[in-house]
C-alpha positions in Angstrom: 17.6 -7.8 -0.2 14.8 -8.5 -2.8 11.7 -9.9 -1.9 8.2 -10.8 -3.7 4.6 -10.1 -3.3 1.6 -10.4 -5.3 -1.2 -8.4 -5.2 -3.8 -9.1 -8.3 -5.0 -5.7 -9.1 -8.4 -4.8 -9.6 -10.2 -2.7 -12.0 -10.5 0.5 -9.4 -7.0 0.7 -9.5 -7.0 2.3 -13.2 -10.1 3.4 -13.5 -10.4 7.3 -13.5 -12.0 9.1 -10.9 -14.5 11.0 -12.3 -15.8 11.8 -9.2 -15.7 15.6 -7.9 -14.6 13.9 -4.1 -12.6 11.1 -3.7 -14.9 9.6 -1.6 -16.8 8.8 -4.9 -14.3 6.7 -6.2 -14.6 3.0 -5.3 -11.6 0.3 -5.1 -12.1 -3.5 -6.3 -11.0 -6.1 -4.2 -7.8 -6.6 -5.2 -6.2 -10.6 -3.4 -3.0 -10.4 -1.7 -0.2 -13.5 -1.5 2.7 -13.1 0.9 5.2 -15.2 2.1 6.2 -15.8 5.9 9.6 -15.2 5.2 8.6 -11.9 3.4 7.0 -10.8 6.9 10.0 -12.2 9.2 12.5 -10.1 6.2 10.1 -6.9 6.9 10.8 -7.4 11.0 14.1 -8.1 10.3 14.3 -4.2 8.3 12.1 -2.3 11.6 9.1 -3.2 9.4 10.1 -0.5 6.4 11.0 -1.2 2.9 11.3 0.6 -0.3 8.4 -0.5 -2.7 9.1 -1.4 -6.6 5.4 -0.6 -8.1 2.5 0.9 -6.8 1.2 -2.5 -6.3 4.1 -3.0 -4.0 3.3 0.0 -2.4 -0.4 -1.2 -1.6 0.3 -4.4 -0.4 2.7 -3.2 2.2 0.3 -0.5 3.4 -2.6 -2.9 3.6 0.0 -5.5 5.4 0.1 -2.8 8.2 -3.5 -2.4 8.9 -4.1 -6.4 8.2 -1.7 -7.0 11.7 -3.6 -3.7 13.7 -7.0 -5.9 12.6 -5.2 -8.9 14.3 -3.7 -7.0 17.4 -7.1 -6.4 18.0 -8.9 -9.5 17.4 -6.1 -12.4 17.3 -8.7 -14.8 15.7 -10.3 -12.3 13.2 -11.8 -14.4 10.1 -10.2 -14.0 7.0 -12.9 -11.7 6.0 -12.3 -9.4 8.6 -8.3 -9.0 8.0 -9.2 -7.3 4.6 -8.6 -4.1 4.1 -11.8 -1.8 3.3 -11.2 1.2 1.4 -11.7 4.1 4.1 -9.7 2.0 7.1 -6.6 3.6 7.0 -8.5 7.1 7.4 -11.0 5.8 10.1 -8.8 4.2 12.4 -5.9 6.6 11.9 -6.2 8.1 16.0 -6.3 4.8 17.1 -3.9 3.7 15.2 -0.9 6.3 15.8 1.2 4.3 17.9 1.5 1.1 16.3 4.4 0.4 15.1 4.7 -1.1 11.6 6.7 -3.8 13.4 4.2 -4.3 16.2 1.9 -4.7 13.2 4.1 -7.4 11.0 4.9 -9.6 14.3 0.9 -9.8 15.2 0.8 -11.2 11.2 3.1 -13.4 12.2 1.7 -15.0 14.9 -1.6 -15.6 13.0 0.1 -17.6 10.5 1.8 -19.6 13.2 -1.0 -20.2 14.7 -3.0 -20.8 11.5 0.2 -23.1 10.6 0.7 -21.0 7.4 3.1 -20.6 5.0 1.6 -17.7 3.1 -0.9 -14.8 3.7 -3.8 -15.1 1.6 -6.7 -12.1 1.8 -7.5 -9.0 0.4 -7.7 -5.4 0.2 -9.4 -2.6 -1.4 -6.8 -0.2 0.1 -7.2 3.6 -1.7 -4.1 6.1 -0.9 -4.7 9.5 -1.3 -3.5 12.7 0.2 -4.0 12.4 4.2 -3.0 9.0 4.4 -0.1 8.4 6.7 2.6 5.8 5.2 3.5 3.0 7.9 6.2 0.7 6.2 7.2 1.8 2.7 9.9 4.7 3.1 11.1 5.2 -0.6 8.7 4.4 -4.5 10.2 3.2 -7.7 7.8 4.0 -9.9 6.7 4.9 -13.3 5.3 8.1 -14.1 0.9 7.7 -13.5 -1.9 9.4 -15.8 -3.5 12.7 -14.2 -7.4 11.6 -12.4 -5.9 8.0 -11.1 -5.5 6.1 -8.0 -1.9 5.9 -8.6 -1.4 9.5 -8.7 -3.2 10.1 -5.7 -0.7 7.5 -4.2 2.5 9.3 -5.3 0.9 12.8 -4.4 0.2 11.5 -1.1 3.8 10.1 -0.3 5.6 13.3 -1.8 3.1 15.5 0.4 1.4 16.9 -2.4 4.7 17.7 -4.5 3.8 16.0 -7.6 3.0 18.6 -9.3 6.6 19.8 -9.3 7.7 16.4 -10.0 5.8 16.0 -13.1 6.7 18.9 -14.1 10.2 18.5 -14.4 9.5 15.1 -15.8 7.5 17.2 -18.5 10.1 19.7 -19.7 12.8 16.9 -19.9 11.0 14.4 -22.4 10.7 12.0 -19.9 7.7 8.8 -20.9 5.0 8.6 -18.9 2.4 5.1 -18.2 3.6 1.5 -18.3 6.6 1.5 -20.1 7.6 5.1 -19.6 10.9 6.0 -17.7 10.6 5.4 -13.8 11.5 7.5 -10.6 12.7 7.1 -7.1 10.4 8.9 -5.0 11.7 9.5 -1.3 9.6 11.8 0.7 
């Protein structure tokens, strides 16, 4: 099954970090549009799916820690449901046993009981190394320019393999950047 989501990205996204931690780096608000059937078709798959685009691959994550926000506080404004950039890696204890499902149903029941059709709000989401993946079980990706945001995603969902990846990418011509070749990346 195919589904759509939108996630208008912001500038952080491709901006290099030039910063000697990733802790320097900041993330844009980047908005977020999803569909309740989207959600239901998520529950419907134990909450996983395989994510086309790193965009994809953001949205999804941030989808997760959107419903642990509303498992929390069921009537959470729609400024506290988005994402900040560190929230993955500060609530990650507290977090460990929440099922990605447990998650999607809670974002469910807000937009029942917000009588919504769609999920509108944002995130500023960064994945890097150390962050632990909650719905997105496989990447189709392109292949992402060293110092970026995108390449601390893929290194953190091949557990820092990306090197070899790239590698072999490297010594068999492959394109790299928007309209380079792609790859499958299952951890």
């Amino acid at each position: 099954e195919l589904e759509e989501l939108t996630l208008h990205v912001g500038a952080g996204t491709f901006k290099p970090v030039k910063s000697e931690e990733i802790e320097g780096h900041e993330m844009h608000t980047e908005y977020i549009s999803i569909s309740r059937t989207t959600i239901e078709k998520l529950i419907a798959h134990d909450g996983k799916a395989i994510a086309v685009g790193t965009t994809s691959v953001r949205t999804l994550e941030s989808l997760y820690h959107i419903g642990v926000t509303l498992l929390k506080n069921p009537h959470a404004t729609e400024e506290e449901l988005r994402v900040r950039q560190w929230q993955p890696y500060e609530t990650a204890e507290e977090t460990a046993d929440i099922s990605s499902t447990h998650s999607l149903k809670a974002l469910l029941d807000y937009l029942e009981r917000n009588h919504l059709e769609t999920l509108h709000t944002s995130t500023q989401i960064i994945i890097a190394p150390g962050y632990d993946y909650k719905i997105v079980v496989a990447i189709v990706t392109n292949f992402h320019q060293p110092q970026s945001t995108l390449l601390l995603l893929v290194s953190a969902f091949v557990k820092g393999d990306w090197k070899k990846i790239y590698d072999y990418a490297l010594s068999h011509d492959f394109r790299f950047l928007s309209y380079g070749d792609s790859s499958l990346l299952i951890p």
